[in-house]
C-alpha positions in Angstrom: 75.3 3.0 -37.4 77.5 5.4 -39.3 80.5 4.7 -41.0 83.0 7.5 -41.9 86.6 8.0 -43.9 88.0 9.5 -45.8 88.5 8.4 -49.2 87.0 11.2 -51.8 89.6 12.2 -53.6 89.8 8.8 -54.4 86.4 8.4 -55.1 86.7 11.9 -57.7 90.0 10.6 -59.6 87.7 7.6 -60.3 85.1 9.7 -61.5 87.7 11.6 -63.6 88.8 8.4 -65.1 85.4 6.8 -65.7 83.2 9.8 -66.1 85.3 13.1 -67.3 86.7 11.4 -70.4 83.6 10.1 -72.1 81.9 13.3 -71.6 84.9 15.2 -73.5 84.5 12.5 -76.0 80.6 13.0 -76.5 81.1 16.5 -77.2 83.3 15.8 -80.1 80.3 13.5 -81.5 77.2 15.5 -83.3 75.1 12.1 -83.5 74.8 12.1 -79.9 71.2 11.5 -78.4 69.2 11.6 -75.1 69.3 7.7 -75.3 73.1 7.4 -75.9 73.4 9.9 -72.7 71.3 7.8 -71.1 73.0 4.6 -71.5 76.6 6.4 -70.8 75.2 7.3 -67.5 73.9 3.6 -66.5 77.7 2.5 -67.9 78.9 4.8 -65.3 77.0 4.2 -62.5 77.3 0.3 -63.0 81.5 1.5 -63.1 80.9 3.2 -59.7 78.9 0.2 -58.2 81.4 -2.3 -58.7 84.1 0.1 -57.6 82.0 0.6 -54.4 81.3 -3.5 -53.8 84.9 -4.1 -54.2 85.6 -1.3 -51.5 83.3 -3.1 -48.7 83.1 -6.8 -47.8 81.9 -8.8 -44.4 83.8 -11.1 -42.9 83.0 -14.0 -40.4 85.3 -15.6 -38.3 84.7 -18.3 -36.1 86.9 -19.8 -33.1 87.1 -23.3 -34.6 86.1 -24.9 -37.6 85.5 -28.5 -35.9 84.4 -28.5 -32.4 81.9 -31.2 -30.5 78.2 -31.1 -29.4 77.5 -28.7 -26.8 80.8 -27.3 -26.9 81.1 -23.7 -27.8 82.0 -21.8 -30.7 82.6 -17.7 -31.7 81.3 -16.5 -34.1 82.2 -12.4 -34.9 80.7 -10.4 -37.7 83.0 -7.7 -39.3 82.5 -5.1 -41.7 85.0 -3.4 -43.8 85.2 -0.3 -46.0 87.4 1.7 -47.6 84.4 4.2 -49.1 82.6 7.0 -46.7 79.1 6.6 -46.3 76.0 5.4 -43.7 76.0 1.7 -43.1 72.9 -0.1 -41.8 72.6 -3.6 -40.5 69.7 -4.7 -43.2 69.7 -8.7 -42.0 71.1 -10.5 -38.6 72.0 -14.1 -39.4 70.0 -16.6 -38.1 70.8 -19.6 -36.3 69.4 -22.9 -36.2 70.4 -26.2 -34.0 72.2 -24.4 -31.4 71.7 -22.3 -28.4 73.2 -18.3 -29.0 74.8 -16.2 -26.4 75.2 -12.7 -27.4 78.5 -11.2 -26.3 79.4 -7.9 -26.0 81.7 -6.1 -27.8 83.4 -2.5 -28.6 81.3 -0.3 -31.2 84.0 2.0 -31.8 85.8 1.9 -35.4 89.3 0.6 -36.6 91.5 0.9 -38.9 92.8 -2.1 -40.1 95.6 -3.7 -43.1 93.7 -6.2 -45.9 95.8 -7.1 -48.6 97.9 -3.8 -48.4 94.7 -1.6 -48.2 93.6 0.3 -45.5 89.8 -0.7 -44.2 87.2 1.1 -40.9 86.5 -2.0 -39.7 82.9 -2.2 -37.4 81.9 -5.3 -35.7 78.0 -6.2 -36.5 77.4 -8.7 -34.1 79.2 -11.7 -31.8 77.7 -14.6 -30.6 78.1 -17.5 -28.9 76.9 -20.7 -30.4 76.2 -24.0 -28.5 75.3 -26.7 -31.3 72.6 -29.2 -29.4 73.1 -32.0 -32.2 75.9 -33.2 -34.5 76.2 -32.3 -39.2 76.6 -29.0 -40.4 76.2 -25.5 -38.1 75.7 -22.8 -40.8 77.4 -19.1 -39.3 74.3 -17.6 -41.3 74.1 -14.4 -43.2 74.1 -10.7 -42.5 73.5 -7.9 -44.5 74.4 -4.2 -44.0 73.6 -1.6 -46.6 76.2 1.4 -47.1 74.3 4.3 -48.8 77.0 6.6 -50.1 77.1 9.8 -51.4 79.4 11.1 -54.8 79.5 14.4 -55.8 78.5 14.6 -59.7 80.8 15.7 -62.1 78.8 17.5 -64.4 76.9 19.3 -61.7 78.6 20.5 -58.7 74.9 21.1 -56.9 74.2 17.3 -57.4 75.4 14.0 -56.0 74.9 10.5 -57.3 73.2 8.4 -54.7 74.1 4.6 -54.3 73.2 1.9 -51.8 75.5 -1.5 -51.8 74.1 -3.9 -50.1 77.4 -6.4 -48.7 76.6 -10.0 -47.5 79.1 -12.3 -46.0 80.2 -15.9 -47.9 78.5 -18.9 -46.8 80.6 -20.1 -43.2 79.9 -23.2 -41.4 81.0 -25.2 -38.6 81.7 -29.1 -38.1 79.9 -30.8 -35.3 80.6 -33.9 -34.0 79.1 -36.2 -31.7 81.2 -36.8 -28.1 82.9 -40.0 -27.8 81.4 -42.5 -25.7 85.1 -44.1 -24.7 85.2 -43.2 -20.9 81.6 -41.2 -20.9 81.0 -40.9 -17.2 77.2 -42.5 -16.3 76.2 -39.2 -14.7 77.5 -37.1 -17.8 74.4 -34.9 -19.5 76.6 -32.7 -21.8 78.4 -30.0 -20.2 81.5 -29.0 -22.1 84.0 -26.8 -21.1 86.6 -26.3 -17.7 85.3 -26.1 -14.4 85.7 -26.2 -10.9 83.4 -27.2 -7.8 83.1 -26.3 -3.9 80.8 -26.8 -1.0 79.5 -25.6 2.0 77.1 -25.3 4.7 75.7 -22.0 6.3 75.9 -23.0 9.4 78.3 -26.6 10.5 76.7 -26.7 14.2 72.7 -25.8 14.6 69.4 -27.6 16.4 67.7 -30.2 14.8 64.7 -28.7 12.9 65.9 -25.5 12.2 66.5 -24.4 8.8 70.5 -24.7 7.5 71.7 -23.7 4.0 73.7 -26.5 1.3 75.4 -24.0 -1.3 76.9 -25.7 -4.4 79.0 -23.3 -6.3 80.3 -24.1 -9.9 82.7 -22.2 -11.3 84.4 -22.2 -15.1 84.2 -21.8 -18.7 81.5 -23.0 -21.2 77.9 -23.8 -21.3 76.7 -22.6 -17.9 73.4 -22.0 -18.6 72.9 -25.7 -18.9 74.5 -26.9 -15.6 71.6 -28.5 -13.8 71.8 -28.8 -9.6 73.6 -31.7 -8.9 72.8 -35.0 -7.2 73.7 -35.2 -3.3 73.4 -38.1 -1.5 71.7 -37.0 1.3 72.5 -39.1 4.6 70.0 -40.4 6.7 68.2 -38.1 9.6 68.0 -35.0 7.3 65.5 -33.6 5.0 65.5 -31.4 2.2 63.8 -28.6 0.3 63.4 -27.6 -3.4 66.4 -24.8 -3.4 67.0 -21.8 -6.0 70.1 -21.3 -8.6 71.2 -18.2 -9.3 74.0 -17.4 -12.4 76.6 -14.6 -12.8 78.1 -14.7 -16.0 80.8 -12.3 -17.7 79.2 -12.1 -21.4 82.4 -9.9 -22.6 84.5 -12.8 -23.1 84.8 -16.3 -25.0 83.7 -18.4 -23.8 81.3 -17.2 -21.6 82.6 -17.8 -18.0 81.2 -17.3 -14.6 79.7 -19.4 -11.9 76.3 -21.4 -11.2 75.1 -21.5 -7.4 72.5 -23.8 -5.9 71.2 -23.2 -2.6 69.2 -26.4 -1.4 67.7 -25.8 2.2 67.4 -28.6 4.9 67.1 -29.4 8.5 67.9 -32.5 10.4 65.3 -34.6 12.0 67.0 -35.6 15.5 69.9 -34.8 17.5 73.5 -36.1 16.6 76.3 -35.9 13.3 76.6 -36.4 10.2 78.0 -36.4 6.9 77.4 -34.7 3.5 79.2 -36.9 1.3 81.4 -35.3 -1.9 79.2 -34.4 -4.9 80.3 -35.4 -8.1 80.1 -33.0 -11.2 81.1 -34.8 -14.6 81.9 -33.2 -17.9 83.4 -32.7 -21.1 86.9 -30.6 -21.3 87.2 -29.4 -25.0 90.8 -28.4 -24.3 92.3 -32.1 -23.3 89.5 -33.8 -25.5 88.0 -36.0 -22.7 85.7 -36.3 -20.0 86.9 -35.6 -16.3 84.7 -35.8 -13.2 85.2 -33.9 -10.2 84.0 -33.7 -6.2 83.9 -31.1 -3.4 84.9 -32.2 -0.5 82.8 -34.2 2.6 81.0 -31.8 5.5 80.5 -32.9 8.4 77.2 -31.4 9.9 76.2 -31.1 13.8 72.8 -31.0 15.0 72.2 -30.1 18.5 69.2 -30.8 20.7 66.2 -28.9 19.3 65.1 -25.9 20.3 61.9 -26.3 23.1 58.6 -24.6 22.1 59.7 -22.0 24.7 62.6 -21.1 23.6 60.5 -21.2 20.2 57.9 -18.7 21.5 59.8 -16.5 23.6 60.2 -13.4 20.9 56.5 -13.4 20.1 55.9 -13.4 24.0 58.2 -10.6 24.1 56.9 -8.7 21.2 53.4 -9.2 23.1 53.9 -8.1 26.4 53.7 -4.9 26.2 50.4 -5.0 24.4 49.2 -7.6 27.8 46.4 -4.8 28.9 44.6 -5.8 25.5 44.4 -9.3 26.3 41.2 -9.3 28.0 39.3 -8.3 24.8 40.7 -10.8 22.7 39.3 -13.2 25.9 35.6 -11.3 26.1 35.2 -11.5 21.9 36.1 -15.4 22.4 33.5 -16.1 24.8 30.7 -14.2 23.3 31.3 -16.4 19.7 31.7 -19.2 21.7 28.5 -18.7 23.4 26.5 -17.8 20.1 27.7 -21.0 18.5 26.2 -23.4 21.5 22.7 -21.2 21.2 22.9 -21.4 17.7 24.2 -25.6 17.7 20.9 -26.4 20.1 18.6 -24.7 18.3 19.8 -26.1 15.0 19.4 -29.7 16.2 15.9 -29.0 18.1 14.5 -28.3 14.2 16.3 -31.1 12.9 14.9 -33.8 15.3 11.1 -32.4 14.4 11.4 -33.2 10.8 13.9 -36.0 11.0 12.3 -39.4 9.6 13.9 -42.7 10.8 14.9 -44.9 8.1 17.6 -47.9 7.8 19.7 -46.8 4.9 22.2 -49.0 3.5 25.6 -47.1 1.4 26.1 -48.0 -1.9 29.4 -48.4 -2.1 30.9 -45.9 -4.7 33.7 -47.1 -7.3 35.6 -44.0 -8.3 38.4 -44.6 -10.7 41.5 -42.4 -9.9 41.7 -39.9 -12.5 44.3 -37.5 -13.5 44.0 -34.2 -14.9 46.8 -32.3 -16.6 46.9 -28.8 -16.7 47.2 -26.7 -19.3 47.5 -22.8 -19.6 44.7 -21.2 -22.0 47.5 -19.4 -24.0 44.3 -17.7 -25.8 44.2 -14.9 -23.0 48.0 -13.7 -24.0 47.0 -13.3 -27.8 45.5 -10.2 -27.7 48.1 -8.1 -25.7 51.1 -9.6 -27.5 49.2 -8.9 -31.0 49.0 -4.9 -29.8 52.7 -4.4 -29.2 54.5 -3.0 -31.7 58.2 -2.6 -30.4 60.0 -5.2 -31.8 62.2 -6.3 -28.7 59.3 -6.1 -26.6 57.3 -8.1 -28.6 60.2 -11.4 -28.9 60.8 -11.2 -24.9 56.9 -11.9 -24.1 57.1 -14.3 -27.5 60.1 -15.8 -25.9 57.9 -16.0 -22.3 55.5 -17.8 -23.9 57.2 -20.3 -26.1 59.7 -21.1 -22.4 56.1 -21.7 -20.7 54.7 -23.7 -23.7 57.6 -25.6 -23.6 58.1 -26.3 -19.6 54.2 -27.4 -19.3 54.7 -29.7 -22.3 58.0 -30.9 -20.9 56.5 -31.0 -17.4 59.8 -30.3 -16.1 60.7 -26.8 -13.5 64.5 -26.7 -15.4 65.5 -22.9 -15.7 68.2 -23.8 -18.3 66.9 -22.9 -22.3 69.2 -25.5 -23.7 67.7 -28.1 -21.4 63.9 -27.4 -22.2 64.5 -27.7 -25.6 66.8 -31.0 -25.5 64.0 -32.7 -23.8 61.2 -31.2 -26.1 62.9 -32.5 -28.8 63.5 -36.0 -26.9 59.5 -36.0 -26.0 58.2 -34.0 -29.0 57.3 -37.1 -32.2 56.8 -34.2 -34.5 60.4 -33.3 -35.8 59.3 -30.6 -38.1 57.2 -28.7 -35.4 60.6 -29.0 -32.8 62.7 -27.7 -35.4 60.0 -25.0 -36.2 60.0 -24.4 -32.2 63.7 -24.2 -32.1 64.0 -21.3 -34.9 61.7 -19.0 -33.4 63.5 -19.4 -30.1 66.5 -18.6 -31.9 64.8 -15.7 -33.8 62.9 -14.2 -30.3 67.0 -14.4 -28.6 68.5 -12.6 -31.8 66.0 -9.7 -32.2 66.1 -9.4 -28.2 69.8 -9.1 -27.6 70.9 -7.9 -31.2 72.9 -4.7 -31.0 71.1 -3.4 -33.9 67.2 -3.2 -34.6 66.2 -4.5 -37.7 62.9 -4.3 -40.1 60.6 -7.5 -39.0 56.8 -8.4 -39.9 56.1 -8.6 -36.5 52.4 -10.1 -37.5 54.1 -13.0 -39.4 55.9 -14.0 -36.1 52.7 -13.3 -33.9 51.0 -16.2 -36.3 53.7 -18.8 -36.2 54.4 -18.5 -32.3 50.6 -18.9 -31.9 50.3 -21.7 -34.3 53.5 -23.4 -32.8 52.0 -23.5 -29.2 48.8 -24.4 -30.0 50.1 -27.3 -32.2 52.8 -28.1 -29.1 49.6 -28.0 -26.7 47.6 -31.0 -28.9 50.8 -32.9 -29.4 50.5 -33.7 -25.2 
């Protein structure tokens, strides 16, 4: 990322100040040295350094400084300067106790007022955070490093060369456990503002047949938590495990969008019924309470089912045409049939010749029932993930890895990042290793989705993600 303004003159009046006069002075002085030269110089650049560090500064700014768990929070990394130069992104902050949604965000340069003093203002990185338990949520550190360019005084062919390295102040957040005054019983911490709706694909269709029940949530907030929600599913009907699907508009705060679930399921016999309303409970941050809502009832016909002709009727059609054929299929099924009896009889001649009668008595055979578990052998991903070398490849198959560590230990199917690790943590009886699990996690999402890539001993992560599975895998 480059930065660029204009600010030399600036820059050589300082120079002129700092630099000019002491070499006008030196030349009065016949005692000078090559060590007193040398020691004006580091005066100088140590004049210029600070000059240049009081010209850049990073600032964080978060959305509020008290918010609740699970509830959302911005967090938006700025850098200023008033100097030219190149700025890289040395160090990302890093999160820990929270869930991070990177939003997107306009790379091009400002100008902005500070104090009276004109900045180019770039925007490093902006995140959501979702805290998943209550103290302190540090906004974490980043780093960029400005290498800037001054032409030298003495020598007009030569530059001085510095690079400032600019970290934000320490920022943190308060987080508060929700109150339990009017905590619905079906509440699972969702905070934000939504809506939800209903349907059915199809309100009339024959029993047996396949129909559609799509949930749709809509709103603001943590959606990537929203798990399907209960129905109540009235009698003569049956259902199927269903998909979820997400759209979600990241260039925003907070992150909005909807959450669909699509449950299939048929109905047994002929007649109506009724889906009742399905409730959806949750926090809303903006009115600092819980509120539950409810679609609306469907009512649901099933007609009489369809008759195995009727059923058949498009294969028989699709066949017809190939009827001539038939008469093979009939010849090859009478010629295997025939082989079988020959080869049946002749089988159970051989067996009667050798056949010794004997009264045998079973022994009846206790068998307790046993239960095996199984576990992936995480051993065969080592090698490939060890090999790669580009840094957001690497974290996405880390990432893959800890999410399939972490659903076989949690033997849960829940999708939802924030709800695999809530329940690791609830399961897990080795706090350090969660919290351990929950960094990397953190780590894999911010070198994944960070705008900018960053130097990272990718060996160093290769050793904990395999230590941290293999420890998770002996803990169940």
């Amino acid at each position: 990322m480059k930065f660029y303004c204009v600010n030399f003159l600036l820059i050589y009046f300082f120079i002129a100040a700092f630099v000019v006069l002491p070499a006008k002075q030196s030349i009065a002085q016949p005692s000078s040295s090559i060590n007193s030269t040398q020691n004006e110089n580091e005066v100088i650049n140590n004049k210029i350094e600070d000059f240049l560090k009081r010209s850049m500064f990073i600032k964080v700014s978060v959305s509020s400084n008290k918010i609740f768990v699970g509830e959302p929070v911005l967090a938006s990394y700025k850098f200023y300067t008033s100097v030219s130069g190149q700025a890289i992104v040395r160090k990302q902050p890093e999160f820990s106790g929270c869930s991070v949604t990177e939003l997107s965000f306009d790379e091009t340069p400002q100008t902005e007022a500070v104090n009276g003093h004109d900045y180019t203002s770039f925007i490093v990185r902006k995140v959501q955070l979702t805290p998943v338990e209550a103290g302190s949520l540090s906004m974490g550190t980043a780093t960029v490093s400005n290498h800037i360019e001054i032409p030298d005084n003495d020598n007009a062919f030569l530059t001085r060369k510095y690079d400032i390295p600019i970290s934000n102040t320490p920022v943190s957040v308060e987080v508060a456990d929700l109150p339990d005054k009017n905590k619905p019983d079906d509440f699972y911490g969702i905070i934000g503002s939504f809506t939800i709706s209903a349907s059915v694909a199809d309100k009339k269709i024959a029993a047996g047949e396949n129909d559609h029940l799509i949930i749709t949530i809509k709103g603001s907030g943590n959606l990537d938590a929203i798990s399907k929600p209960v129905v109540m599913w009235p009698k003569g009907t049956e259902h199927f495990d269903g998909s979820d699907s997400q759209h979600i508009d990241q260039t925003i705060f907070p992150v909005s969008g909807d959450r669909i679930f699509d449950i299939p399921f048929i109905g047994k016999k002929e007649g109506e019924v009724t889906l009742p309303a399905i409730k959806f409970s949750y926090f809303n941050n903006t009115i600092k309470d819980y509120q539950t809502i409810s679609t609306d009832s469907i009512g649901v016909t099933f007609t009489k089912a369809l008759s195995k002709k009727n059923e058949f009727v498009n294969v028989v059609n699709y066949d017809i045409s190939n009827r001539k054929y038939l008469w093979i299929v009939a010849a090859i099924a009478v010629i295997a049939g025939f082989i079988g009896f020959i080869s049946y009889k002749k089988n159970k001649i051989q067996l009667q010749k050798h056949q010794v009668t004997q009264t045998v008595t079973p022994v009846p055979v206790f068998e307790p029932e046993v239960k095996f578990k199984f576990k992936t052998d995480f051993s065969r991903y080592w090698n490939d993930i060890e090999s790669i070398t580009d840094s957001r490849l690497f974290f996405a198959e880390a990432k893959e890895l800890l999410m399939m560590a972490i659903t076989e230990f949690t033997e849960t199917t829940h999708h939802s990042e924030l709800f695999l690790l809530a329940k690791m943590k609830k399961k897990l009886n080795d706090e350090t290793l969660y919290k351990k699990i929950f960094s990397l996690n953190e780590i894999c999402n911010e070198k994944i989705y960070a705008p900018f890539e960053t130097e990272t001993n990718l060996h160093f992560y290769f050793n904990e993600v395999k230590h941290s599975i293999e420890a998770l895998q002996k803990e169940d």
